[in-house]
PyMOL CGO cylinders between C-alpha atoms (Angstrom):
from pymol import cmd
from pymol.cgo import CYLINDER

trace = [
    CYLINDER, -155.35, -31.28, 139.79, -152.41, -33.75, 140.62, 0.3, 1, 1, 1, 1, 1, 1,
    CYLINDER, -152.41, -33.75, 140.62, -149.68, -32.10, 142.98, 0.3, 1, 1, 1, 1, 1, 1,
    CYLINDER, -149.68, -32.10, 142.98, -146.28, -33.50, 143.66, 0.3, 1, 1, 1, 1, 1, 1,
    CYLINDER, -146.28, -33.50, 143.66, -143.85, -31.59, 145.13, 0.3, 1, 1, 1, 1, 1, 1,
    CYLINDER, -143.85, -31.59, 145.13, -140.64, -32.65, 147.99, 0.3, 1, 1, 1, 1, 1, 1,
    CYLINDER, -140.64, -32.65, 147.99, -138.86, -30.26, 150.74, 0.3, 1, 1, 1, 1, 1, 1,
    CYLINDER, -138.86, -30.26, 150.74, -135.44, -29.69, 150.65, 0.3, 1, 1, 1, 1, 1, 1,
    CYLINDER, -135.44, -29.69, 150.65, -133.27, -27.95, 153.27, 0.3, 1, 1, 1, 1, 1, 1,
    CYLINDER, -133.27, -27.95, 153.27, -130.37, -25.65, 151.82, 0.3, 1, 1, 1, 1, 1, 1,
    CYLINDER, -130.37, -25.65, 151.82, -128.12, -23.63, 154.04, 0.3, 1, 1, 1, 1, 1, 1,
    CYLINDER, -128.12, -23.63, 154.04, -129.93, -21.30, 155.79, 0.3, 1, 1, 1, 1, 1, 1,
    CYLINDER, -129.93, -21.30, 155.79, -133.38, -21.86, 153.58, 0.3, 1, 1, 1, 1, 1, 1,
    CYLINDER, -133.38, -21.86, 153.58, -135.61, -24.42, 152.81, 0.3, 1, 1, 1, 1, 1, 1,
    CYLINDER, -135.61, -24.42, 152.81, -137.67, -24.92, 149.76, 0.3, 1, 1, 1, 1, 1, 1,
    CYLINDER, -137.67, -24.92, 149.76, -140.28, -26.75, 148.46, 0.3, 1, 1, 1, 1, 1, 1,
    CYLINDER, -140.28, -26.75, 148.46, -140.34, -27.64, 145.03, 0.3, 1, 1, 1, 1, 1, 1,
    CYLINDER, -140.34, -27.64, 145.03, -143.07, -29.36, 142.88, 0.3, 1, 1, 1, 1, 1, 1,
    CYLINDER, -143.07, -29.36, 142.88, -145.49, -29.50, 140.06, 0.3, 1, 1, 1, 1, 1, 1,
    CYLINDER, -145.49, -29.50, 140.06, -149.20, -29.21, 139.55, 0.3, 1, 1, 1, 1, 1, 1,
    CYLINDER, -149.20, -29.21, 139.55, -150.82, -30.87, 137.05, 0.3, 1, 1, 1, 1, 1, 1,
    CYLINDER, -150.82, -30.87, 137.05, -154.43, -31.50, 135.80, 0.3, 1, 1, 1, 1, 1, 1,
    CYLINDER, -154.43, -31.50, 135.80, -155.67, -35.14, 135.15, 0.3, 1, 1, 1, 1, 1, 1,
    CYLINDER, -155.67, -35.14, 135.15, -157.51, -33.76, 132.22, 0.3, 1, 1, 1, 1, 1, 1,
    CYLINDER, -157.51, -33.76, 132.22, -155.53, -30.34, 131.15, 0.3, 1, 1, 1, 1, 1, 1,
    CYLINDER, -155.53, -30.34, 131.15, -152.07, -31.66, 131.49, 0.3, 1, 1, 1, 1, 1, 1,
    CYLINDER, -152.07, -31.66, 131.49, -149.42, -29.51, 133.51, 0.3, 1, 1, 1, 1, 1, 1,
    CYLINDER, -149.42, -29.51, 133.51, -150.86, -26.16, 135.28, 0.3, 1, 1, 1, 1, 1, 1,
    CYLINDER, -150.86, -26.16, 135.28, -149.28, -22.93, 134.67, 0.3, 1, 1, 1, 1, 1, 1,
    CYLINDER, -149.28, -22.93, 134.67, -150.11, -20.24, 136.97, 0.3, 1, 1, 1, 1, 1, 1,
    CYLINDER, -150.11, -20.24, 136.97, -151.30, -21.87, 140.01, 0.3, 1, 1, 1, 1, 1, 1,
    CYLINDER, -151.30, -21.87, 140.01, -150.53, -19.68, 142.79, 0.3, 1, 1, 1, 1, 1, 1,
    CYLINDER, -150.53, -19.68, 142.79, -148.79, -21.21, 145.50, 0.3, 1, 1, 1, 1, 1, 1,
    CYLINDER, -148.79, -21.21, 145.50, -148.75, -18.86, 149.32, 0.3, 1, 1, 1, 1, 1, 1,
    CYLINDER, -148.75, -18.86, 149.32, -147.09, -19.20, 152.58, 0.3, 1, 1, 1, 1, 1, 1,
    CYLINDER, -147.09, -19.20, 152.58, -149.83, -18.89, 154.96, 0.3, 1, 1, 1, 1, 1, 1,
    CYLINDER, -149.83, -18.89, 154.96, -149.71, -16.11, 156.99, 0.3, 1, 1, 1, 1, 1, 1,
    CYLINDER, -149.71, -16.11, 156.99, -147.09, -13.94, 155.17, 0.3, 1, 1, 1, 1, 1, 1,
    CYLINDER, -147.09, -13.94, 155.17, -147.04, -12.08, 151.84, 0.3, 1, 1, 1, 1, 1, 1,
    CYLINDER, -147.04, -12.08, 151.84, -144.82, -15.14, 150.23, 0.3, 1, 1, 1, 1, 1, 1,
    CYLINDER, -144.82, -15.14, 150.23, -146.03, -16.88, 146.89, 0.3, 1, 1, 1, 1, 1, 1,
    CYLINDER, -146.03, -16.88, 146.89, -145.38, -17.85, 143.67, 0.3, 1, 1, 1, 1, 1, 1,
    CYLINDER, -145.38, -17.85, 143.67, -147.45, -19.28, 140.44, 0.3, 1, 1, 1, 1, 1, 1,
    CYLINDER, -147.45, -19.28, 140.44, -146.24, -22.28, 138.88, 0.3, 1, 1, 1, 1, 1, 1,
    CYLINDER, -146.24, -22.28, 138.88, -144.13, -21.71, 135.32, 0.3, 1, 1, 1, 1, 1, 1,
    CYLINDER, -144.13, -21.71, 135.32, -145.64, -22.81, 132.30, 0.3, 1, 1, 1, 1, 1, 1,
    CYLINDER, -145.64, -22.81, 132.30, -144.32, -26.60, 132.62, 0.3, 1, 1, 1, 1, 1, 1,
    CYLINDER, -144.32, -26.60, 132.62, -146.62, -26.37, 135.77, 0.3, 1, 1, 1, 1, 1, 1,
    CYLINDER, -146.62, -26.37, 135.77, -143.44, -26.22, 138.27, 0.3, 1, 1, 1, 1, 1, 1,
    CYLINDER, -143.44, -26.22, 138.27, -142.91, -24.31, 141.47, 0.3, 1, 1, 1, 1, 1, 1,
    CYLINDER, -142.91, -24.31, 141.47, -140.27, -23.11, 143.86, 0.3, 1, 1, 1, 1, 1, 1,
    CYLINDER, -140.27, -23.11, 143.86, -140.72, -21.60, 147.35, 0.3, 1, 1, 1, 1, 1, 1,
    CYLINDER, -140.72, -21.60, 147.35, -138.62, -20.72, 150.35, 0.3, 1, 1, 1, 1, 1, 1,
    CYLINDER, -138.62, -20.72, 150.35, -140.02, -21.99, 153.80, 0.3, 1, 1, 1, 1, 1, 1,
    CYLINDER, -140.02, -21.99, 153.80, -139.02, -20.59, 157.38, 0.3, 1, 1, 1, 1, 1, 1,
    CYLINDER, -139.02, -20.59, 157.38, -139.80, -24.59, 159.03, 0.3, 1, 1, 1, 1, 1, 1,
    CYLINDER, -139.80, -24.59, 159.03, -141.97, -27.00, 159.22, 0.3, 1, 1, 1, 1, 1, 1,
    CYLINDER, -141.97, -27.00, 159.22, -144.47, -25.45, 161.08, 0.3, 1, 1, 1, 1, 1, 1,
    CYLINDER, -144.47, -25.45, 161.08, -145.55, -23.58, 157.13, 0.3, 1, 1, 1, 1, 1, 1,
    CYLINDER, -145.55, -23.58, 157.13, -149.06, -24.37, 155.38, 0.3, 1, 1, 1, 1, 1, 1,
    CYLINDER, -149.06, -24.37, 155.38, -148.84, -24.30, 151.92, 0.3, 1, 1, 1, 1, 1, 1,
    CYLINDER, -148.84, -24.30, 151.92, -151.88, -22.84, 150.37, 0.3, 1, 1, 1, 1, 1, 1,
    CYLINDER, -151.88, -22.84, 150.37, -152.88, -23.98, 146.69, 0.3, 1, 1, 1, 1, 1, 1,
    CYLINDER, -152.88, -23.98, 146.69, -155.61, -22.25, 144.35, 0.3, 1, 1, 1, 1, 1, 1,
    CYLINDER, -155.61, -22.25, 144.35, -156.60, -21.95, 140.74, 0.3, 1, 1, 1, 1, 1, 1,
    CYLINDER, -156.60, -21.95, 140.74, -159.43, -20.72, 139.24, 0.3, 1, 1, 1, 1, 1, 1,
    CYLINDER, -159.43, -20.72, 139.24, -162.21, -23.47, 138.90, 0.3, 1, 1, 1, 1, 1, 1,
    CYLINDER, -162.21, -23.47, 138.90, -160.51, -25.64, 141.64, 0.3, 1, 1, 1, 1, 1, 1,
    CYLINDER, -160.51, -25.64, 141.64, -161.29, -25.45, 145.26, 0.3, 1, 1, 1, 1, 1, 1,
    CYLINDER, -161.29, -25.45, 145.26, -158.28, -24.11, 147.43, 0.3, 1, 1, 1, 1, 1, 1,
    CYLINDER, -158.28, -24.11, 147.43, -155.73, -26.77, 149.14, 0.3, 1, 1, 1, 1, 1, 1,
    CYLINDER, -155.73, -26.77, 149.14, -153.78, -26.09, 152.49, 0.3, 1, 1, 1, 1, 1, 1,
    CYLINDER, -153.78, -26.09, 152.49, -150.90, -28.49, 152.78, 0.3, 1, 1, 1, 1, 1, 1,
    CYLINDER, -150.90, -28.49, 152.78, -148.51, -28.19, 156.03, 0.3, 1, 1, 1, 1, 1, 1,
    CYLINDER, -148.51, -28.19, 156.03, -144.76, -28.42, 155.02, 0.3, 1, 1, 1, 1, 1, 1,
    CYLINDER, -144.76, -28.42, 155.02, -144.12, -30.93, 158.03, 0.3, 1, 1, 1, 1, 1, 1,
    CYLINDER, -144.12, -30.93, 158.03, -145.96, -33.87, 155.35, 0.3, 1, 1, 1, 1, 1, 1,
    CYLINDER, -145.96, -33.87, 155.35, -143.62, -32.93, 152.81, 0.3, 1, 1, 1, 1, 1, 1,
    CYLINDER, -143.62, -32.93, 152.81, -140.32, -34.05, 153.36, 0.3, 1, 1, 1, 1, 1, 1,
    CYLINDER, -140.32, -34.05, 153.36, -142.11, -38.13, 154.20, 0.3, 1, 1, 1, 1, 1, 1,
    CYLINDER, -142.11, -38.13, 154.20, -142.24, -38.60, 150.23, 0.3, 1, 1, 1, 1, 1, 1,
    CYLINDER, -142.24, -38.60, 150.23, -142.82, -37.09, 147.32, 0.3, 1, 1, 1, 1, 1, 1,
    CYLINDER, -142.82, -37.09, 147.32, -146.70, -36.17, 147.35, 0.3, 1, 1, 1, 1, 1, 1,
    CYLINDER, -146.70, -36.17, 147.35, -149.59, -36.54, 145.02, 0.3, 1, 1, 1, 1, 1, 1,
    CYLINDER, -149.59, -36.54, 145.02, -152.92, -35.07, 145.07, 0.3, 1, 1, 1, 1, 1, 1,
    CYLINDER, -152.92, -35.07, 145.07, -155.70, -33.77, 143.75, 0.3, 1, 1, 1, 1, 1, 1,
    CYLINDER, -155.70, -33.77, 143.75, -157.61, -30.34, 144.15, 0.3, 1, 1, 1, 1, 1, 1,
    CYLINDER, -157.61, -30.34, 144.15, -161.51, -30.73, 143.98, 0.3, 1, 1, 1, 1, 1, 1,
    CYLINDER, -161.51, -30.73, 143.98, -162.80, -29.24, 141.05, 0.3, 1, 1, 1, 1, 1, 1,
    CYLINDER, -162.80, -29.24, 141.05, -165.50, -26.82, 141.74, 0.3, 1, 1, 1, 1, 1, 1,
    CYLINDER, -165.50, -26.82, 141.74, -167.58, -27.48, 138.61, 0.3, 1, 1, 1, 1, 1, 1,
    CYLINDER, -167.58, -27.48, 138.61, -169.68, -30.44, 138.33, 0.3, 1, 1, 1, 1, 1, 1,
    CYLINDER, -169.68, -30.44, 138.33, -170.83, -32.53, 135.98, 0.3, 1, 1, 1, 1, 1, 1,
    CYLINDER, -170.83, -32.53, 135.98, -174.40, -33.46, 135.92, 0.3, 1, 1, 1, 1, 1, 1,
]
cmd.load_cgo(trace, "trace")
């Protein structure tokens, strides 16, 4: 699962926006995307995009979908570049 996603600071908020795709599914809707800690998340849309709200950059961004092992990326990397990544798949080939 390729991730890309930047950090933006608006007034009083900041948000991290992105999109999660899959190397051999194309763009990922529904991946849930949590603040760590809190009750805060969203799934991405169904042209795999996302939108959260932040409090700083002390927030871990948790990624999971089914059939992928789960992510934790801390905000603080974010706003260095726009980011790309994959999400081990938990199935195997053999």
């Amino acid at each position: 699962m390729l991730m890309s996603f930047i950090a933006y600071t608006g007034y009083a908020q900041r948000f991290v926006t992105g999109t999660i795709t899959s190397k051999d599914e194309g763009v990922l809707p529904g991946v849930n995307v949590l603040l760590k800690g809190s009750r805060t998340g969203v799934a991405t849309d169904n042209t795999g995009s996302f939108k959260i709200s932040v409090p700083d950059d002390n927030a871990v961004l948790v990624f999971s979908f089914i059939g992928y092992s789960v992510q934790e990326v801390p905000v603080e990397r974010v706003p260095l570049s726009m980011w790309n990544f994959y999400l081990t798949s938990k199935h195997f080939k053999r």
